[in-house]
C-alpha positions in Angstrom: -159.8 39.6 37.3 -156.2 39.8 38.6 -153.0 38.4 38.3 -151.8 36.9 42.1 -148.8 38.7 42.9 -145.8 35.7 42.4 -145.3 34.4 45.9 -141.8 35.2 47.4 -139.2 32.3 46.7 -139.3 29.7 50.1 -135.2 29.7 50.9 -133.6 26.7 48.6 -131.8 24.4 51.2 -129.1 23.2 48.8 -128.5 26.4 46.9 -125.9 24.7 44.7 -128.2 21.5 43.8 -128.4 21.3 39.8 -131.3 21.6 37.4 -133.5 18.2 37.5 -135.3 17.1 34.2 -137.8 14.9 34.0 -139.7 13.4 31.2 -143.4 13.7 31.2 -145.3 11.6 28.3 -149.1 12.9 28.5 -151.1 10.7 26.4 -154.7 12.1 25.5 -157.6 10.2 23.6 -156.8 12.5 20.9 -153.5 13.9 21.4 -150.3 12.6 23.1 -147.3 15.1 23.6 -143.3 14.4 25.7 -143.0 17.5 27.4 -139.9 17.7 29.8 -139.9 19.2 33.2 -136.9 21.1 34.7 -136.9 21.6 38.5 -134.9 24.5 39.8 -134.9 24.6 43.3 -138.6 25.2 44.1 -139.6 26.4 40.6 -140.5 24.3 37.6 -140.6 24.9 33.6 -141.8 23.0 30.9 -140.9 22.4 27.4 -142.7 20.3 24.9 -140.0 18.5 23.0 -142.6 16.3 20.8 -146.6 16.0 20.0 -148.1 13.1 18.2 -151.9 12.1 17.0 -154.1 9.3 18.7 -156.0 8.1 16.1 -158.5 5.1 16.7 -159.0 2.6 14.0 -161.8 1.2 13.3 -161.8 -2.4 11.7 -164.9 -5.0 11.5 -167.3 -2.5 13.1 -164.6 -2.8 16.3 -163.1 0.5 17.5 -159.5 0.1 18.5 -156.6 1.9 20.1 -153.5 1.5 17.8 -151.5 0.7 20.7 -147.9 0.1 18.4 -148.5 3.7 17.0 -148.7 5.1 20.6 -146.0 2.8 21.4 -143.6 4.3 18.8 -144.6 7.9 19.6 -143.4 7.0 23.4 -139.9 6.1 21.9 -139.9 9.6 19.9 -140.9 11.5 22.8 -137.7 10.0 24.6 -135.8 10.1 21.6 -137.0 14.6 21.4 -135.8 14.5 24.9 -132.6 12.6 24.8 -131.9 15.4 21.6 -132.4 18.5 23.7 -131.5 17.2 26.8 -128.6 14.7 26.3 -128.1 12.4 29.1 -129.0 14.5 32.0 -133.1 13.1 32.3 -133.3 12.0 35.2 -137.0 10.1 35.1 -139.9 9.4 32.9 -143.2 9.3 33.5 -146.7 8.1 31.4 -149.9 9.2 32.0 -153.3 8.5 29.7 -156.7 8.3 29.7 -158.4 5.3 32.2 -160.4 2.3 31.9 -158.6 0.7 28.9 -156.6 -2.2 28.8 -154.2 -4.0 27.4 -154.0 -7.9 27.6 -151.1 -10.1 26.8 -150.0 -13.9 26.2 -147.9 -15.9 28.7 -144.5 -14.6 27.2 -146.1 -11.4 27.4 -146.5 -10.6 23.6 -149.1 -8.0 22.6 -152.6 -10.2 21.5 -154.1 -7.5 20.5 -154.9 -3.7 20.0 -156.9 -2.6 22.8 -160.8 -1.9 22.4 -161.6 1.6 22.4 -163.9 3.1 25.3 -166.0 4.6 23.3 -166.4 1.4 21.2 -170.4 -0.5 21.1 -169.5 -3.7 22.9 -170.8 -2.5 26.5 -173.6 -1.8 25.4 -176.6 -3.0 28.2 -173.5 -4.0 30.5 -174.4 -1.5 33.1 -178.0 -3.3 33.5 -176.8 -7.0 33.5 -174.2 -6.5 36.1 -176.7 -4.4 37.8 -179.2 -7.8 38.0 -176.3 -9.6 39.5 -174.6 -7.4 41.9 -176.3 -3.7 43.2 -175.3 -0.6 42.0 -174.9 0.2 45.7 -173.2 -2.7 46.8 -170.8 -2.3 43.8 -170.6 1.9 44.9 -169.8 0.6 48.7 -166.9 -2.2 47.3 -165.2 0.3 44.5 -165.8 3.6 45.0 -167.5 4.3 41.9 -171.0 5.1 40.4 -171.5 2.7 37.6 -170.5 4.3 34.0 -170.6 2.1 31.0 -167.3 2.6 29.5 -165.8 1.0 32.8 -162.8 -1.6 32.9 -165.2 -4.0 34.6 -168.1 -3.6 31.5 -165.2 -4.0 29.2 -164.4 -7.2 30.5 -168.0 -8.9 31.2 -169.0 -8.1 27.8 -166.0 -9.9 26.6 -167.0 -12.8 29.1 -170.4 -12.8 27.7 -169.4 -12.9 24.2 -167.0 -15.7 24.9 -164.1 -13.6 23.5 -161.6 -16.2 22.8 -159.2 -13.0 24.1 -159.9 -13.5 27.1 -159.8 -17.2 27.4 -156.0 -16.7 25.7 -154.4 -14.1 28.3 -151.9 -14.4 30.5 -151.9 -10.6 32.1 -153.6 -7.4 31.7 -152.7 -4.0 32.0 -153.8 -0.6 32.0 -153.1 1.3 28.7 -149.9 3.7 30.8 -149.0 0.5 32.6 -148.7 -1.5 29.5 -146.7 1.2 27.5 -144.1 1.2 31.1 -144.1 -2.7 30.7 -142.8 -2.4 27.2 -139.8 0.4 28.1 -138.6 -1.8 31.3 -139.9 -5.3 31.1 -142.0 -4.5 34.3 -145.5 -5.9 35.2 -147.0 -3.5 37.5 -149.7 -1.2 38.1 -150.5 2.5 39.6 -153.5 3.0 41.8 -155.2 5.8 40.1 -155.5 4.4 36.7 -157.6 1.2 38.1 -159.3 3.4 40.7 -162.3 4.0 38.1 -162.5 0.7 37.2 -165.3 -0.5 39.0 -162.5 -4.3 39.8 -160.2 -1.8 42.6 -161.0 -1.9 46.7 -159.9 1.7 47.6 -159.8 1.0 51.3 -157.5 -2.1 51.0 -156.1 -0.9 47.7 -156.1 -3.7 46.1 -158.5 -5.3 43.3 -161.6 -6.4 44.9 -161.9 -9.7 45.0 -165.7 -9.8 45.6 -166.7 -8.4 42.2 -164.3 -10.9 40.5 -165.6 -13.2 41.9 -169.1 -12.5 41.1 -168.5 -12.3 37.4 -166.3 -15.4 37.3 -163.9 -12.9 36.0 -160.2 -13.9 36.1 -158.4 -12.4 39.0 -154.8 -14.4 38.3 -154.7 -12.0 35.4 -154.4 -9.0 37.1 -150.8 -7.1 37.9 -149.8 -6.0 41.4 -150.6 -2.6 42.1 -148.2 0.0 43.6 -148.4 3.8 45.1 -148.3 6.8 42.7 -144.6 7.5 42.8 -143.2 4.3 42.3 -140.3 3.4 40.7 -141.4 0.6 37.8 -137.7 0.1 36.2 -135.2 0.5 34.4 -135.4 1.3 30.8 -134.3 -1.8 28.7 -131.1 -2.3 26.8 -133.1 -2.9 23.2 -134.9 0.4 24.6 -131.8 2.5 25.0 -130.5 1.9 21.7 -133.4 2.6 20.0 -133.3 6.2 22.0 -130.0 6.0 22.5 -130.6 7.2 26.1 -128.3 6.5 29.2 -129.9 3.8 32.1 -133.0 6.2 33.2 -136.0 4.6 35.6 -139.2 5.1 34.5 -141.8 5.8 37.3 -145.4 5.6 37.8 -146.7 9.2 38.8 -151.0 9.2 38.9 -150.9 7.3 35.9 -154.2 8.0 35.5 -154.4 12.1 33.6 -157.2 13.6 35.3 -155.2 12.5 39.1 -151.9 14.1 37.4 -153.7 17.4 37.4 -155.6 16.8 40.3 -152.4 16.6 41.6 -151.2 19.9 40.2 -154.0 22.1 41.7 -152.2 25.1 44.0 -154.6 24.6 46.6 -153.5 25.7 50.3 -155.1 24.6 53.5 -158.8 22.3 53.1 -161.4 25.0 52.3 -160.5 24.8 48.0 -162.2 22.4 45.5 -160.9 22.4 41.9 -162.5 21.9 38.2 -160.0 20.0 36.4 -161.4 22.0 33.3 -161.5 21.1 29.4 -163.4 18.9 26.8 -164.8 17.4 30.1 -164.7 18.7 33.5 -163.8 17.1 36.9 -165.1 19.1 40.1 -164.1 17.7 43.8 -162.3 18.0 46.8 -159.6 16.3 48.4 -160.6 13.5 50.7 -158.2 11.2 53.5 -160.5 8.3 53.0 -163.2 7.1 50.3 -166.2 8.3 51.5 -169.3 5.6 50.5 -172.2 7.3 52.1 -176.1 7.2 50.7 -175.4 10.9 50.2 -172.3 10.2 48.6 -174.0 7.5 46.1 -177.2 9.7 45.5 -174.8 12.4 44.2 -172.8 9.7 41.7 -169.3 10.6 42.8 -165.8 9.4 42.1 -163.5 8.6 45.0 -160.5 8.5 42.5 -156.6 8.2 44.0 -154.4 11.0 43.7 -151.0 11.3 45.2 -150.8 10.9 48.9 -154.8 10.4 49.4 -158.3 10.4 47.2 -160.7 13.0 45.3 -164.5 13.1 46.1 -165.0 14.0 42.3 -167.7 14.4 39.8 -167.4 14.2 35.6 -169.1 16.5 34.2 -169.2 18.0 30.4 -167.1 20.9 29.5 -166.3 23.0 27.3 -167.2 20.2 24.8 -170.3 22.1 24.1 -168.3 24.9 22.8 -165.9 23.1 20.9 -168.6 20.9 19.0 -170.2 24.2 18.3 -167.2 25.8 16.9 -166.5 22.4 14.3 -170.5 23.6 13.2 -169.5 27.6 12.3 -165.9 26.0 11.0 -167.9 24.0 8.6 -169.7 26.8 7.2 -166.4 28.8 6.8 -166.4 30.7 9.9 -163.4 30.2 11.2 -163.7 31.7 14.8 -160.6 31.2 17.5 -161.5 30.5 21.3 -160.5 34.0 22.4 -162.7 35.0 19.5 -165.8 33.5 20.5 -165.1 34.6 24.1 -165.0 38.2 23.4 -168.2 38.1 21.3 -170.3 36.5 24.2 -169.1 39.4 26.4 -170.4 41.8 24.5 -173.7 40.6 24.1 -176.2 42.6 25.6 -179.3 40.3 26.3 -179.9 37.8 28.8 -179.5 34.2 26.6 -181.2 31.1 27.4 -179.9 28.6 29.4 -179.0 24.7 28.7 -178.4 21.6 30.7 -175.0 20.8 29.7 -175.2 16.9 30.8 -178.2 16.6 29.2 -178.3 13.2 26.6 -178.8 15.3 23.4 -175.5 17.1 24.0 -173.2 14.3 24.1 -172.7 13.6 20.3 -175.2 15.1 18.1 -173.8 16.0 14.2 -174.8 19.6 14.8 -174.0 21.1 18.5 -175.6 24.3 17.5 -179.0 23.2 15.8 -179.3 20.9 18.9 -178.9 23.5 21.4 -181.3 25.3 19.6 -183.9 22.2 19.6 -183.0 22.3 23.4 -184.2 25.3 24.1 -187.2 25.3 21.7 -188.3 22.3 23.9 -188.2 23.9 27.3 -190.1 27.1 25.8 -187.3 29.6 25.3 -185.7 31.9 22.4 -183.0 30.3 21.0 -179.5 32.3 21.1 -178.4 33.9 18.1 -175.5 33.8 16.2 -171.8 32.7 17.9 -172.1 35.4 20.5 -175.0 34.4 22.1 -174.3 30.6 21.8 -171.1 31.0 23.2 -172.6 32.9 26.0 -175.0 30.6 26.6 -172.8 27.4 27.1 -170.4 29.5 29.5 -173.3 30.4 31.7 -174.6 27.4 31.5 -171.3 25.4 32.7 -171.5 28.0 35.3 -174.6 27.5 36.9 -174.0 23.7 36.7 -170.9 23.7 38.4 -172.8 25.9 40.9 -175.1 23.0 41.3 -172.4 20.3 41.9 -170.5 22.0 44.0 -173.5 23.0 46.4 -174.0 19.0 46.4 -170.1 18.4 47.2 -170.4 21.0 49.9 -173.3 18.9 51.3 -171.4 15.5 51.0 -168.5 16.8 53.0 -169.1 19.1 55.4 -167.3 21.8 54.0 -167.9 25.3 52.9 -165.5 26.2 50.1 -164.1 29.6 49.9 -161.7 29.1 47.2 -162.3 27.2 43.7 -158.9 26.1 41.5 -159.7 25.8 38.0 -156.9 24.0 36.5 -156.1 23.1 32.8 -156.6 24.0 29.5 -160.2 25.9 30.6 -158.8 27.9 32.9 -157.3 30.1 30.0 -161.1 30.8 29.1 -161.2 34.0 31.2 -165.0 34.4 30.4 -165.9 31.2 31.9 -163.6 31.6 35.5 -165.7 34.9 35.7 -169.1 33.2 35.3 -167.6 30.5 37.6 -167.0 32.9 40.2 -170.1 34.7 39.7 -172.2 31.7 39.8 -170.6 30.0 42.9 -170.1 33.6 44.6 -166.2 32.3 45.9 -163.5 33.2 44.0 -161.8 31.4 40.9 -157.8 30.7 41.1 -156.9 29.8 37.5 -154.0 27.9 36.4 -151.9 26.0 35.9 -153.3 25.2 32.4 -150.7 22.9 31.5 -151.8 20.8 35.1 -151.2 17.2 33.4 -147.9 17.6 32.8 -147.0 19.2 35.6 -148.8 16.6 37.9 -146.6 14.1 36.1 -142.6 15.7 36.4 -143.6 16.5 40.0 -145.0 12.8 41.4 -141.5 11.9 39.3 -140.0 14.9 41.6 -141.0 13.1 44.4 -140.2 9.9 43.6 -136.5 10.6 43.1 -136.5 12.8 46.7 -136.5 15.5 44.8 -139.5 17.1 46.5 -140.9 15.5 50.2 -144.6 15.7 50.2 -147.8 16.3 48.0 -148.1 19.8 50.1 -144.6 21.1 48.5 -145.9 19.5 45.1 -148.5 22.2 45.3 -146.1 24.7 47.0 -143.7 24.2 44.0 -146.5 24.6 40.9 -147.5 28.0 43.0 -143.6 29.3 42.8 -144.3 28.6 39.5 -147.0 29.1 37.8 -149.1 32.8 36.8 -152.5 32.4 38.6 -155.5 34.9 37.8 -157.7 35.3 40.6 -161.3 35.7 39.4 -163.7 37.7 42.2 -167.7 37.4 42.3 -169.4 40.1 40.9 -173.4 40.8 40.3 -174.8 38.2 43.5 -178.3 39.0 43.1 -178.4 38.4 39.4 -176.5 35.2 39.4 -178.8 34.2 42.2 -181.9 35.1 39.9 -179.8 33.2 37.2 -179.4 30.3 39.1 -183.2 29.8 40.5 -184.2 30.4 36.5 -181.6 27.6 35.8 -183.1 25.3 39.0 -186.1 26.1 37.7 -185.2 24.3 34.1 -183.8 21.0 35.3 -187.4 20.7 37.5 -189.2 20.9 34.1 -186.9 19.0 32.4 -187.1 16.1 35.0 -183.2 16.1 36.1 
């Protein structure tokens, strides 16, 4: 492991130009925080000026969104900023989660909190749209492997129950797009967020009118879409004296979080991918056009917008494992850190079992540990014992399968990757970028872990002509950010690893 040597500042063309600030509000399904940007010349800080929860509430067995709450943590985000700042933000910008929605009456009142993703109403959606329309006709229209918690499940499963909600709506938008109507008054939407909708034609850009109309869904509801970088509005009077902020235009950067960091990756030429790394991971490469192919299909990935062009993607779990297992030792009154649990799987000694980190009993069990112990009872190996060796067996683990995906991507494009960006808040995990490495054999580029964020102030960057391309978006967060540069070590027993972990999925039928 080393720390890349900070790259030597690119000559500033206007030497004299000011400080630029730009307000980023990163909304997460669990999390939401306002974190403001300042663009020097061709380096960028950031400063959280405000964090609030995302609770869900759940009420008649429904799981909802309490869309006023984030609403009113958006208003103390800019109001944190407008403190600190004073007058001299010059854009704001909302990211969030996908798939969720928003729908509204003719006047464009609020009808109602929107359904969580994780809520039971799409349930068997997946197979009754597949009886209607093919999984790989719908993969060939969209983009996108079929995923239950889609925008388009969401919506048939209201059309099947006869959801007088839908009947009643006058317009629908995406949960960032929803929260920019409210500041400005504007009815529009960004491309990324509806990109993994399964309802959104990523060659035409524009909803695809052939799935609406083969589930006699309502098209006339929909917003028009617009580029990542757009400028939506205005903020509203009523809005700036309730902030108390000067005339500021909101913009759409990749709505959407994950394209925000995808966005923020420090790649340089076309031989990188990156993991978008945390609770979950995303692993792809950058792609001109959607690419639709059997191979493509076969291998279930995403062709998700980012700024200036697409991402050949795949979701995978993260370091989910780990954090369900930690909430299991926490409840026994072991109270271990990250960087605790890290250092006690480096020091074990043994060689620990391996998991399959995607497989279905992993996703929400009550105890992550006694399940991963069940796991590897079943597939005839000695459970890991104690946080050490669980720890070290998850890391591996995530390893090896990001080994495996990104063999696949390799096969999909053509391309042999030399260089692998691990971006977000898993790329502070120095124990897993070395595994990564040593399991892929290419080296791991780590950072920025705050990608999000930075995705967002830069697309604003960019929009304001503050920046001229997605290339100096990526130029800027390397001026920028500390990168640790993670080199392969010990080929022939990651190799032997990664046959024994081959080896596994064959037995387990994956």
């Amino acid at each position: 492991m080393k720390t890349l040597a900070e790259h030597v500042p690119k000559e500033i063309s206007d030497p004299t130009a000011k400080s630029r600030h730009l307000l980023a509000l990163d909304l997460g399904a669990e999390s939401c925080r306002a974190v403001v940007g300042t663009l020097d010349g061709d380096r960028l800080s950031l400063q959280e000026v405000h964090r609030f929860a995302n609770d869900p509430v759940e009420i008649h067995g429904t799981l909802y969104w309490n869309f006023l709450r984030l609403y009113s943590g958006v208003i103390e985000g800019i109001r944190a900023g407008r403190r600190l700042f004073g007058n001299s933000i010059d854009g704001i910008g909302i990211d969030t989660w996908a798939v969720d929605f928003v729908l509204l009456a003719q006047d464009g009142s609020l009808l109602s909190n929107p359904v969580h993703y994780r809520d039971r109403r799409t349930a068997g959606m997946t197979e009754l749209a597949g009886r209607t329309l093919s999984p790989r006709r719908l993969y060939e229209l969209t983009g996108m492997p079929p995923f239950c918690i889609a925008t388009l499940y969401q919506l048939l499963a209201m059309r099947t129950q006869d959801s007088p909600l839908l009947a009643a709506s006058a317009h629908l938008q995406m949960i960032p797009d929803a929260l920019a109507y409210f500041l400005t008054g504007s009815r529009l939407c960004e491309q990324s967020v509806v990109s993994t909708s399964l309802l959104h034609d990523p060659r035409r850009r524009q909803w695809c009118d052939e799935v609406f109309r083969t589930f006699d869904l309502p098209r006339s509801i929909m917003p028009d879409l617009v580029e990542p970088g757009t400028v939506l509005g205005e903020l509203s009077e009523s809005v700036r004296l309730a902030t108390d902020m000067k005339t500021v235009p909101v913009i759409a950067p990749c709505t959407h979080d994950t394209a925000s960091a995808m966005t923020a990756v420090p790649g340089e030429g076309d031989d990188w991918a990156f993991i978008s790394s945390g609770t979950w991971s995303v692993l792809g490469a950058l792609i001109d056009q959607p690419n639709t192919t059997d191979e493509a299909f076969a291998a279930s990935l995403c062709n998700e917008v980012t700024c200036g062009g697409f991402a050949l993607c795949k979701n995978l779990v993260g370091l989910w494992l780990l954090h369900q297992a930690r909430e299991v030792w926490q409840r026994r009154d072991r109270n271990y850190s990250y960087d605790e649990l890290v250092d006690l799987a480096s020091k074990v000694e043994r060689s620990v079992p391996l998991i399959d980190p995607s497989d279905p009993g992993f996703l929400a069990p009550k105890d992550m540990v006694a399940a991963i112990r069940a796991y590897c009872e079943k597939t005839g190996q000695s459970p890991p014992d104690g946080p050490g060796e669980t720890s070290r067996c998850i890391m591996e683990s995530l390893a090896l399968s990001y080994r495996r995906e990104m063999d696949g991507l390799s096969a999909v494009t053509g391309r042999r990757f030399r260089v692998l960006n691990v971006v977000g808040g898993g790329s502070r995990n120095r124990l897993l970028c070395q595994y990564t490495a040593d399991a892929t054999g290419i080296p791991v580029i780590a950072g920025p872990a705050e990608a999000t964020a930075t995705g967002n102030v830069l697309v604003q960057a960019l929009a304001r002509g503050y920046l001229s391309s997605p290339q100096e978006i990526r130029d800027v967060v390397r001026e920028s950010s500390t990168l640790v540069e993670y080199e392969p070590h010990d080929a022939s027993r990651w190799e032997d690893r990664y046959a024994q972990y081959l080896r596994l999925l064959e037995r387990t039928g994956d």
